[in-house]
C-alpha positions as CSV (number, residue, x, y, z in Angstrom):
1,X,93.4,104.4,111.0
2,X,96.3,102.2,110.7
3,X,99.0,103.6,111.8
4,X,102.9,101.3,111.6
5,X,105.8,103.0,113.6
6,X,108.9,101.7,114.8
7,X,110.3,101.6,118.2
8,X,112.0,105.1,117.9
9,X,108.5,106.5,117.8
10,X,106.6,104.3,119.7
11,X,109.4,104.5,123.3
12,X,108.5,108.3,123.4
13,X,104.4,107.9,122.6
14,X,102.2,105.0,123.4
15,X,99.7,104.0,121.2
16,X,97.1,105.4,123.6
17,X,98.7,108.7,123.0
18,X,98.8,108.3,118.7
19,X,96.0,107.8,117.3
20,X,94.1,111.1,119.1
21,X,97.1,112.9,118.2
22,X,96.6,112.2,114.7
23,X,92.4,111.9,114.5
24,X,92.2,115.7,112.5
25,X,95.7,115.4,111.0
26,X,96.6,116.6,107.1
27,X,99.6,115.4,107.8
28,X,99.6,112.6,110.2
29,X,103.1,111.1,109.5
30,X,104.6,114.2,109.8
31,X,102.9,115.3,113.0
32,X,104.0,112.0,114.3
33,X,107.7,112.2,113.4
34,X,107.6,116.1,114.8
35,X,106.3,115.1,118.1
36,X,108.1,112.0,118.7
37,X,112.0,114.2,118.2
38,X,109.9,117.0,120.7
39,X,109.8,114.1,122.7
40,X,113.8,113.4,122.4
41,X,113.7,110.5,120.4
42,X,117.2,109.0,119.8
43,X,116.4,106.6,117.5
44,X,115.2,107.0,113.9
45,X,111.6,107.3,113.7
46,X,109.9,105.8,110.2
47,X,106.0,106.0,110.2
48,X,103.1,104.4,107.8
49,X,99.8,106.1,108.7
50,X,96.6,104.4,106.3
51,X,93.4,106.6,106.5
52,X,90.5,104.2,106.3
53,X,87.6,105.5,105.1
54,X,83.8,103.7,106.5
């Protein structure tokens, strides 16, 4: 998983803390963007998530 965030997401959740968040994920991006503004992120918070498949 590739996963591209900006710093709005990634000053409320550090990358050890995104990619098992998203593992079983429909929705990754949106999870993402939901749990960074639960984490009172000020800033604006676009996201890129690529599956990648073996």
């Amino acid at each position: 998983m590739l996963v591209l965030a900006t710093d709005g997401t990634t000053e409320v959740l550090g990358s050890q803390e995104i990619i098992p968040l998203l593992q079983n994920e429909e929705e990754p991006v949106d999870k993402l963007v939901k749990e960074a503004i639960k984490r009172k992120s000020e800033d604006n918070n676009p996201v890129i998530v690529i599956k990648l498949k073996n």
